[in-house]
C-alpha positions as CSV (number, residue, x, y, z in Angstrom):
1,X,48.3,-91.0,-79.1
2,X,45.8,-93.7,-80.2
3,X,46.4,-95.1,-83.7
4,X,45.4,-98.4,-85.4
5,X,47.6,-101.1,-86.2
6,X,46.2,-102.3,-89.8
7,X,47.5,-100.2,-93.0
8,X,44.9,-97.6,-94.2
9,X,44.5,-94.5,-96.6
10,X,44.7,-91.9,-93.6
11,X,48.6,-93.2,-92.4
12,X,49.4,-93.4,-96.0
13,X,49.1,-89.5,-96.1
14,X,50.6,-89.0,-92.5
15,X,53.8,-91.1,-93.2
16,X,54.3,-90.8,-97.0
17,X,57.4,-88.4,-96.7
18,X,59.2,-91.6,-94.8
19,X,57.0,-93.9,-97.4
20,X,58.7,-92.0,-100.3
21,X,62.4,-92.5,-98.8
22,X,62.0,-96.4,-97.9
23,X,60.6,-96.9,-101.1
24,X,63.4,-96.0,-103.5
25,X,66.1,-98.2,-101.8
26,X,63.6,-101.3,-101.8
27,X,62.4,-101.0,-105.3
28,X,66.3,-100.6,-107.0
29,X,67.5,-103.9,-104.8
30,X,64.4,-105.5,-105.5
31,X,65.2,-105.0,-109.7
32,X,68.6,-106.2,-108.7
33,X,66.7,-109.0,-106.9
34,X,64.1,-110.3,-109.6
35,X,67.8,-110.0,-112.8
36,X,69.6,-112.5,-110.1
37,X,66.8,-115.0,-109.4
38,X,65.9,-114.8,-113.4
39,X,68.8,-116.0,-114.5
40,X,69.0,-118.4,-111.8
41,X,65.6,-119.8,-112.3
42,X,64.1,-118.7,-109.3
43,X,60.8,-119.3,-110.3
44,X,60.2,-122.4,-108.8
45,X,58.6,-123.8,-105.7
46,X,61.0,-123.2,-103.1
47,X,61.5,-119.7,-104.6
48,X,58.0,-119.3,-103.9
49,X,58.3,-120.8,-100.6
50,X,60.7,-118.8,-99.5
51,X,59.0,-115.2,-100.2
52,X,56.3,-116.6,-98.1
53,X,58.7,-117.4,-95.1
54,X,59.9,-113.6,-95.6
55,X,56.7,-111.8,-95.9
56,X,55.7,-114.0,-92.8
57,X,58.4,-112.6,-90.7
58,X,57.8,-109.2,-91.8
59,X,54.0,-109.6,-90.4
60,X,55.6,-110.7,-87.2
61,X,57.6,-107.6,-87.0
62,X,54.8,-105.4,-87.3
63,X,52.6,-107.6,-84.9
64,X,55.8,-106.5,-82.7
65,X,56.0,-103.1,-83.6
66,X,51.8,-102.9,-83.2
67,X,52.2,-104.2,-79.4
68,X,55.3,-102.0,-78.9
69,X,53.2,-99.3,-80.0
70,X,50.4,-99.7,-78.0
71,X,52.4,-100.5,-74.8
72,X,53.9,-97.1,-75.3
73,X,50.4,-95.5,-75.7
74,X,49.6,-96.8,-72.4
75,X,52.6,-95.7,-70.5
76,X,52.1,-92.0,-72.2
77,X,48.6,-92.2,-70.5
78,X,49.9,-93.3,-67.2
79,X,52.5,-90.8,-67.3
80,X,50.2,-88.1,-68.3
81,X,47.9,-88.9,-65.5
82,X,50.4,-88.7,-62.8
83,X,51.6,-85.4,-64.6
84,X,47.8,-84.2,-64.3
85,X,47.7,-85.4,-60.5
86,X,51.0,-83.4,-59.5
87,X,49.7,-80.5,-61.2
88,X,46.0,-80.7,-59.3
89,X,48.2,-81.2,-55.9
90,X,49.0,-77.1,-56.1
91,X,52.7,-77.2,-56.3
92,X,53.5,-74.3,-58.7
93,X,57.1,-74.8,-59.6
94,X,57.0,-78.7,-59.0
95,X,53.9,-79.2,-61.1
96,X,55.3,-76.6,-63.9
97,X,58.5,-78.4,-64.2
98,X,56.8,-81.8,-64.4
99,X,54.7,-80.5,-67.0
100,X,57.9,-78.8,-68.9
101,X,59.7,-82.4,-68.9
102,X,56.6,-83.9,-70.0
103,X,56.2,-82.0,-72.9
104,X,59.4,-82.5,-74.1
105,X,58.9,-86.3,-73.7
106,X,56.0,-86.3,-75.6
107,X,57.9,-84.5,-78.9
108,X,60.0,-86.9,-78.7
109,X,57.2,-90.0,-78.6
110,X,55.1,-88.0,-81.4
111,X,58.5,-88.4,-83.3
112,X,58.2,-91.9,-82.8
113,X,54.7,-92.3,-83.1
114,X,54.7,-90.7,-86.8
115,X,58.0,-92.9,-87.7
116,X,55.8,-96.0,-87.1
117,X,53.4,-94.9,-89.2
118,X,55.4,-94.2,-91.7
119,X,56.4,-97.6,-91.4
120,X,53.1,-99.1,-91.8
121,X,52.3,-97.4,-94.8
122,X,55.3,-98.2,-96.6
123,X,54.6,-101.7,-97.0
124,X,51.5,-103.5,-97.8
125,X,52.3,-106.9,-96.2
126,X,49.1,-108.5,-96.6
127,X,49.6,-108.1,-100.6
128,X,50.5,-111.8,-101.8
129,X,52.0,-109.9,-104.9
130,X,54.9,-108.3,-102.2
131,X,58.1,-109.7,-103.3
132,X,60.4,-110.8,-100.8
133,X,63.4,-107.6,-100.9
134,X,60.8,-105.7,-100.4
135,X,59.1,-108.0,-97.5
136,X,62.9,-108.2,-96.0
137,X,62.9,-104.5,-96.2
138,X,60.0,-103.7,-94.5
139,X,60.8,-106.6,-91.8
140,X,64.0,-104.5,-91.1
141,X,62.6,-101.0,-91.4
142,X,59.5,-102.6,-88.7
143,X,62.1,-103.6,-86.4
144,X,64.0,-100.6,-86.2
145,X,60.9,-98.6,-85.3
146,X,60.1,-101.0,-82.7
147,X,63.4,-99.9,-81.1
148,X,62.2,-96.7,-81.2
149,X,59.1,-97.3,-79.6
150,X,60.7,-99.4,-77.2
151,X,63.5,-96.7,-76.1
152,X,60.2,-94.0,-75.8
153,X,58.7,-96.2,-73.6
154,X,61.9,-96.7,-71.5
155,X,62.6,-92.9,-71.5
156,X,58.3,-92.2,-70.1
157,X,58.9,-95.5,-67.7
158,X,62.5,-93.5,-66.7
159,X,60.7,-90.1,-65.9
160,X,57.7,-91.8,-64.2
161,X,60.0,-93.1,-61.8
162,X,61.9,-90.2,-60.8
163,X,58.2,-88.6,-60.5
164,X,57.2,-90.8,-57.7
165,X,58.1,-89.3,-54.6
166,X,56.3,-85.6,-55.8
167,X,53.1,-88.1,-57.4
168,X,53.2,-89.7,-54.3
169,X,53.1,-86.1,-52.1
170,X,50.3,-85.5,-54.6
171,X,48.5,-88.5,-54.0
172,X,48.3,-87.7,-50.5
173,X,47.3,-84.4,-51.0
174,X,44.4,-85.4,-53.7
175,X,43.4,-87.7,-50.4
176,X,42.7,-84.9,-48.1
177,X,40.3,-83.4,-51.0
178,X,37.0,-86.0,-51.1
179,X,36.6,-86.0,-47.2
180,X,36.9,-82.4,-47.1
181,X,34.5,-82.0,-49.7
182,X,32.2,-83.8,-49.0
183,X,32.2,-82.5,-45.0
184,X,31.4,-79.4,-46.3
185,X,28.9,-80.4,-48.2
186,X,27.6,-82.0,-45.1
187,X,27.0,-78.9,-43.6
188,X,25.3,-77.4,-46.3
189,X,23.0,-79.8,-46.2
190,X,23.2,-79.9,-42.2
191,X,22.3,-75.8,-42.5
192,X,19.7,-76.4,-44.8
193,X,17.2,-78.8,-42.8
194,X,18.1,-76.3,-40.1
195,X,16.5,-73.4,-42.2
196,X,13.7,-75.2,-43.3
197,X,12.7,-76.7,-39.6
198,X,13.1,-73.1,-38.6
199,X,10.4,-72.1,-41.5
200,X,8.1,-74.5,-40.5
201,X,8.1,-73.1,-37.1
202,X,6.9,-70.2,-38.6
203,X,9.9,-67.8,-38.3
204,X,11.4,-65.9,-41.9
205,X,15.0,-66.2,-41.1
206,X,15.8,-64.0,-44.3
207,X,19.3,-63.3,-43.4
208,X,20.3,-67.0,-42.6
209,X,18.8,-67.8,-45.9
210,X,20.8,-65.3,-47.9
211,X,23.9,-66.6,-46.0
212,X,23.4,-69.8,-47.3
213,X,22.6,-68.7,-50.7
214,X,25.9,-67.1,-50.8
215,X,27.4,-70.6,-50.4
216,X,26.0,-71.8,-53.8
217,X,28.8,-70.1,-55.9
218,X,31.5,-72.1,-53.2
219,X,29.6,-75.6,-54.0
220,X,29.9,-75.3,-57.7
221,X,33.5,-74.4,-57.4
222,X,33.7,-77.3,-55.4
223,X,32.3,-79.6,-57.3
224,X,34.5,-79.1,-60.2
225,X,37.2,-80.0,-58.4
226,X,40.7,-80.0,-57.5
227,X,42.0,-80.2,-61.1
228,X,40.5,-77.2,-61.6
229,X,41.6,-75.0,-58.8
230,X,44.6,-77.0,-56.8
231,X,44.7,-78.7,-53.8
232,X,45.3,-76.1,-51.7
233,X,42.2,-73.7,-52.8
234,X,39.7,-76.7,-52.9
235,X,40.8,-77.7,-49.0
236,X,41.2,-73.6,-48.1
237,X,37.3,-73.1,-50.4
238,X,35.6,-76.9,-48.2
239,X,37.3,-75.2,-44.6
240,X,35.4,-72.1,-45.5
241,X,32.1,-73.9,-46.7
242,X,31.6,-76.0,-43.5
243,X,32.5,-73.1,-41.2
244,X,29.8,-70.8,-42.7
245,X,27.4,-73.6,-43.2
246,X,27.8,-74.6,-39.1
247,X,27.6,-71.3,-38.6
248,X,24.0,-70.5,-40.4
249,X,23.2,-73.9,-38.8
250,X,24.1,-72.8,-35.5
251,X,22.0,-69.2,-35.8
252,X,19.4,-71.1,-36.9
253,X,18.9,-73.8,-33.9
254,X,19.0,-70.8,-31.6
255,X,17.1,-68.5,-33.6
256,X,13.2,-69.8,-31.6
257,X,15.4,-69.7,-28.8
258,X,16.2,-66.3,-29.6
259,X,12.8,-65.1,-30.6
260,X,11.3,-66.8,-26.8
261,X,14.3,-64.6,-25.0
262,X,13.7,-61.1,-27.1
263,X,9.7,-62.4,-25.9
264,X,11.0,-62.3,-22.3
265,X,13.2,-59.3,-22.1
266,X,10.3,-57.1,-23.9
267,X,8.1,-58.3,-21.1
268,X,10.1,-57.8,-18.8
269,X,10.9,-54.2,-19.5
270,X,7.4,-53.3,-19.6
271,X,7.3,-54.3,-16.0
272,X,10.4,-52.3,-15.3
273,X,8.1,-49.2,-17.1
274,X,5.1,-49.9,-15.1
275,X,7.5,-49.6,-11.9
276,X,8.9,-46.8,-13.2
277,X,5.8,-44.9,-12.7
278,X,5.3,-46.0,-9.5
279,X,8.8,-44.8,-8.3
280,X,8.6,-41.7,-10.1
281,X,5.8,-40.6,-7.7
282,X,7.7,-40.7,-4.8
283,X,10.5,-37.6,-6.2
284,X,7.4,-34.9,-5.8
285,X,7.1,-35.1,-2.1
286,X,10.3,-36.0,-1.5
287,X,11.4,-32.8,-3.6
288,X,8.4,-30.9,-1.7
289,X,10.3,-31.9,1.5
290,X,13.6,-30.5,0.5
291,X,12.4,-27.6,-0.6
292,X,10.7,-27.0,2.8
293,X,13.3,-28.3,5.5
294,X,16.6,-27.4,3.5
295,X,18.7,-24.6,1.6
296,X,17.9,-24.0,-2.2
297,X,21.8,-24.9,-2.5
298,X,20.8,-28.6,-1.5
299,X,18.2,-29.5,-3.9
300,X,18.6,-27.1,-6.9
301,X,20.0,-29.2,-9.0
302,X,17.3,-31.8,-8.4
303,X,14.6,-29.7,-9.5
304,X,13.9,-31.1,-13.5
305,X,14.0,-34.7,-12.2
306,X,10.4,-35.4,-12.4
307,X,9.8,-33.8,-15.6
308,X,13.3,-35.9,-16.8
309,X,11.8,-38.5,-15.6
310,X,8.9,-38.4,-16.8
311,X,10.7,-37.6,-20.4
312,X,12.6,-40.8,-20.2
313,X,9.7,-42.9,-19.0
314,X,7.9,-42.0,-22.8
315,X,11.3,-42.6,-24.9
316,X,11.3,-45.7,-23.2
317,X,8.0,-46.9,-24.1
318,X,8.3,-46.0,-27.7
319,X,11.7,-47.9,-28.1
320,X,9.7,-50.8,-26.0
321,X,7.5,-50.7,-28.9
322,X,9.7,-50.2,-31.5
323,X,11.4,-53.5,-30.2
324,X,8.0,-55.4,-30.5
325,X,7.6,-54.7,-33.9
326,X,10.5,-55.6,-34.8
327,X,10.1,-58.9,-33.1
328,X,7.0,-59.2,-35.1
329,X,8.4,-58.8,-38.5
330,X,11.1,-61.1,-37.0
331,X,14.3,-58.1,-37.8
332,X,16.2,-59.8,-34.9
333,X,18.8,-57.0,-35.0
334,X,16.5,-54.3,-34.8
335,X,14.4,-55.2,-31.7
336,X,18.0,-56.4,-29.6
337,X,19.5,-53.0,-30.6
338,X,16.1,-51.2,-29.2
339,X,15.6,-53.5,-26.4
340,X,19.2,-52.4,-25.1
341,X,18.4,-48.3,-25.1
342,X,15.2,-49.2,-23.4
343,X,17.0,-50.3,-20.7
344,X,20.0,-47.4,-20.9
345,X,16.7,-45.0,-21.0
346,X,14.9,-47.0,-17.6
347,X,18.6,-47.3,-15.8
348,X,18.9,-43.4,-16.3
349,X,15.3,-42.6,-15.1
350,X,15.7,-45.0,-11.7
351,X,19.0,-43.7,-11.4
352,X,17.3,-40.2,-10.7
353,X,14.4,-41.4,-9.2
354,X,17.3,-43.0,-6.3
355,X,19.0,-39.6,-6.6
356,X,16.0,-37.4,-5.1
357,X,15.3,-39.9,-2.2
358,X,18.6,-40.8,-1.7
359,X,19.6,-36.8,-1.0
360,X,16.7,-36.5,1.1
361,X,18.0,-39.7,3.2
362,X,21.3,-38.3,3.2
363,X,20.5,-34.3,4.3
364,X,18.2,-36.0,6.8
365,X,21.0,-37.8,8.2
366,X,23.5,-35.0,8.3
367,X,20.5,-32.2,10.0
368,X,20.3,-35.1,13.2
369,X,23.6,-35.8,13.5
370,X,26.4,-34.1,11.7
371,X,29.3,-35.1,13.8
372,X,28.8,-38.9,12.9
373,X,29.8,-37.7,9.1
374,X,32.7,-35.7,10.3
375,X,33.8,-38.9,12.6
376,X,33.5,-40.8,9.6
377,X,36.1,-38.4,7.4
378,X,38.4,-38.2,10.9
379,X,39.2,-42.1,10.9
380,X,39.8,-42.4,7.1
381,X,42.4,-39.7,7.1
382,X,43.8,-41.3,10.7
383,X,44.2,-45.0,8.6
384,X,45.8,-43.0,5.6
385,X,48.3,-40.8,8.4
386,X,49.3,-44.6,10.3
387,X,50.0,-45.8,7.1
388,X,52.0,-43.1,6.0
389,X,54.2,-43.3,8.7
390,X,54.5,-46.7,9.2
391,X,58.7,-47.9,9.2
392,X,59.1,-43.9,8.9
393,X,60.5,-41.4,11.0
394,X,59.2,-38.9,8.7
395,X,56.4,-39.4,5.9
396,X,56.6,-39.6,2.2
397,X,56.2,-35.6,1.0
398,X,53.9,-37.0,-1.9
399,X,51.2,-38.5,1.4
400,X,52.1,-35.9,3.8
401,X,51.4,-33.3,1.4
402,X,47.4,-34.5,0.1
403,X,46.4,-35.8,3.2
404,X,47.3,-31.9,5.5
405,X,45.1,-30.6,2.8
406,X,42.8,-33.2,3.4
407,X,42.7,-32.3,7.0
408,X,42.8,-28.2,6.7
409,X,39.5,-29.1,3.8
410,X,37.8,-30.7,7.0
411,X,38.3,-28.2,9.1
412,X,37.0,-25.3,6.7
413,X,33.4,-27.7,6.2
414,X,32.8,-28.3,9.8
415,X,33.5,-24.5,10.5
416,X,31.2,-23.1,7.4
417,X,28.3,-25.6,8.8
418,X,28.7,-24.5,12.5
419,X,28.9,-21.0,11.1
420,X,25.7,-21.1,8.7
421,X,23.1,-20.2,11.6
422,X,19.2,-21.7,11.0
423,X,20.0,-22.7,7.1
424,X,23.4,-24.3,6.8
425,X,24.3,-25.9,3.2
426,X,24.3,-29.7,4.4
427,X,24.9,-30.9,0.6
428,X,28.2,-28.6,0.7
429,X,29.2,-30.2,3.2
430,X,28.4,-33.9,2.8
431,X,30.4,-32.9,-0.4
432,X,33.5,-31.5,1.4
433,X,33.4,-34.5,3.4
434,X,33.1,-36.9,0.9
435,X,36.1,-35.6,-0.7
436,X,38.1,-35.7,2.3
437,X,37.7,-39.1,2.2
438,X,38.5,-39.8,-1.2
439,X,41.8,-37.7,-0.5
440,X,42.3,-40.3,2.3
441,X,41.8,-43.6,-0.1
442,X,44.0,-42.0,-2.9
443,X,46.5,-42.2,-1.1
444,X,46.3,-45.2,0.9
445,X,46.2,-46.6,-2.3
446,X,49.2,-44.8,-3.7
447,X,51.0,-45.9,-0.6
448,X,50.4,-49.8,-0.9
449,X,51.2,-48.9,-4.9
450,X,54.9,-48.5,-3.8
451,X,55.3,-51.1,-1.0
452,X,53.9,-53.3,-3.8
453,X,57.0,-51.8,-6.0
454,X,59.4,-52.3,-4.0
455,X,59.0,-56.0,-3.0
């Protein structure tokens, strides 16, 4: 609502409907005006005199009505601004009422507005010629518009105030925005350096970079602000900014870091393959020897170790290199993922390797001395029968019952073995007696499970 003051040809068309109805009244009493001062000789001086004195105050009621007018122009900006700030804090219902009041504010101000300029072009006070009915006229018609602006102003002023505490909510909300902002753009930038220092060092970092580019889209949404998309989705979009940005910055700063530790591990490993194939020599004459001192029964199952060995030994080297390729061509992903089954593939091969030796060790043990195993299954199934009867008279039938097989299990392994002659089955019974004393630990643990319940 921005209008000039003076009269022109533009508010002549835009008020002449009010034009055309001031003008009839003013022009029949200004006939009845110019018959009375005829026949009383008006024509003199002070007649004169005194149309100037009303045509004066005339201009000084549209001087009024011009500052009127502009003092309410400036208040409708004022409260269109707040209006705009409420509705950039996010609100929804708060900011759509506002706006809904506002509106109807403003029809009632354009009102106004167009009455004034119908005022202004109804009269031409700076024509000399203007007799004074018509000058008194205009002076009255000026005035009463001036009201009008007047009681707009009062009724913007009125709903600005009532607007404050949800402008000032606003306010602090539109606060929050800038810092946020430009944080996140902080860490864009912040990311960036990271990247291009991590170029310079000669690694790709492809996938940090399209991260970041993905960030683009969220900066220009940014930057056009929170009268654009609300308070709440600029903070929500500058949150999400700086967390990805400090993210790709953070991948980035470890990434040589990274590359030097996928560098180790891949060395490393191909020591672990080198040893490999220094352990795997030792399962042919230690498989030579169980086939010569002991039962097929105790090494039967051992008999594709070296070839699996030998089998997992190759895989391993491929992935190995595999992994170093994809260190090369810097797929970061790809070489951890292969580093990993390299060493599932080496864990399984020494894992077998131990097996062999370690049943040799173990069969070796038994041939010299198979009581000291049997001992060994007698005093765990002693420490789960004191147990069981502790504060008893009788035990529990759920420990008695695991632990008399436990014993009768014993007794059948020791009896097989002494029974077996030149070529007993000492794996059969290491694995009797090994299950004896699991039986044993089950249920000392199932034991201390229900003490433990019952405190």
């Amino acid at each position: 609502m921005t209008v000039a003051g003076g009269s022109g040809q533009g508010r002549r068309r835009a008020g002449s409907a009010l034009a055309d109805a001031l003008v009839l009244p003013v022009v029949i009493a200004g006939a009845l005006g110019a018959f009375g001062l005829a026949s009383a000789g008006s024509s003199g001086w002070w007649g004169r005199r005194g149309g100037d004195g009303v045509r004066a105050d005339a201009r000084a009621a549209r001087d009024a009505a011009q500052e009127a007018f502009y003092e309410l122009d400036s208040t409708q900006r004022e409260v269109q601004l707040a209006v705009e700030t409420v509705r950039a804090a996010g609100d929804g219902a708060t900011s759509q009422r506002a706006q809904a009041d506002f509106e109807a504010i403003s029809g009632r101000v354009n009102q106004v507005t167009v009455n004034y300029l119908g005022a202004l072009d109804a009269y031409d006070l700076d024509d000399e010629t203007l007799d004074a009915g018509a000058a008194a006229q205009a002076r009255r018609v000026l005035e009463d518009v001036r009201g009008q602006l007047g009681s707009a102003r009062a009724e913007l002023n009125e709903f600005l105030q009532h607007l404050q505490p949800t402008l000032q909510h606003a306010e602090q909300q539109l606060m929050r925005v800038t810092p946020a902002v430009e944080q996140a753009k902080r860490a864009l930038l912040a990311a960036s350096n990271e990247l291009d220092a991590v170029r310079a060092a000669g690694l790709r970092a492809d996938d940090l970079a399209a991260r970041l580019a993905e960030l683009a889209p969220e900066l220009g949404r940014l930057n056009e602000g929170a009268a654009r998309h609300g308070v709440a989705a600029t903070l929500q979009r500058a949150d999400s900014v700086r967390q990805r940005a400090d993210a790709v910055a953070a991948d980035a700063a470890q990434l040589p870091e990274r590359a030097r530790e996928i560098d180790r591990r891949v060395g490393s490993l191909r020591t672990r393959i080198q040893a490999l194939e220094t352990k795997a020599a030792t399962v042919e004459p230690a498989l030579s020897e169980l086939r010569r001192r002991f039962s097929a029964a105790c090494w039967q199952d051992l008999q594709r170790v070296p070839e699996q060995v030998a089998e997992t030994g190759r895989a391993a080297e491929r992935k190995l290199a595999e992994a170093s390729r994809a260190r090369d061509e810097q797929r970061w992903a790809d070489a951890t993922g292969a580093i990993g089954t390299v060493r599932s593939l080496l864990d399984t091969a020494d894992g077998s390797v131990v097996a062999v030796n370690e049943r040799l060790r173990q069969l070796n043990e038994v041939q010299h001395d198979p009581n000291r195993e049997v001992e060994r299954a007698r005093f765990a199934l002693r420490d789960a029968q004191r147990l069981a009867m502790a504060g008893r008279q009788a035990p529990d039938p759920r420990h008695a019952a695991p632990l008399d097989e436990a014993v009768a299990r014993l007794d059948r392994a020791v009896a097989v073995l002494e029974a077996a002659g030149r070529h007993p089955d000492y794996w059969q019974f290491l694995t009797e007696l090994a299950g004896v004393r699991e039986t044993a630990a089950r249920v000392i643990e199932l034991i201390r499970g229900d003490l433990g319940g019952h405190r």
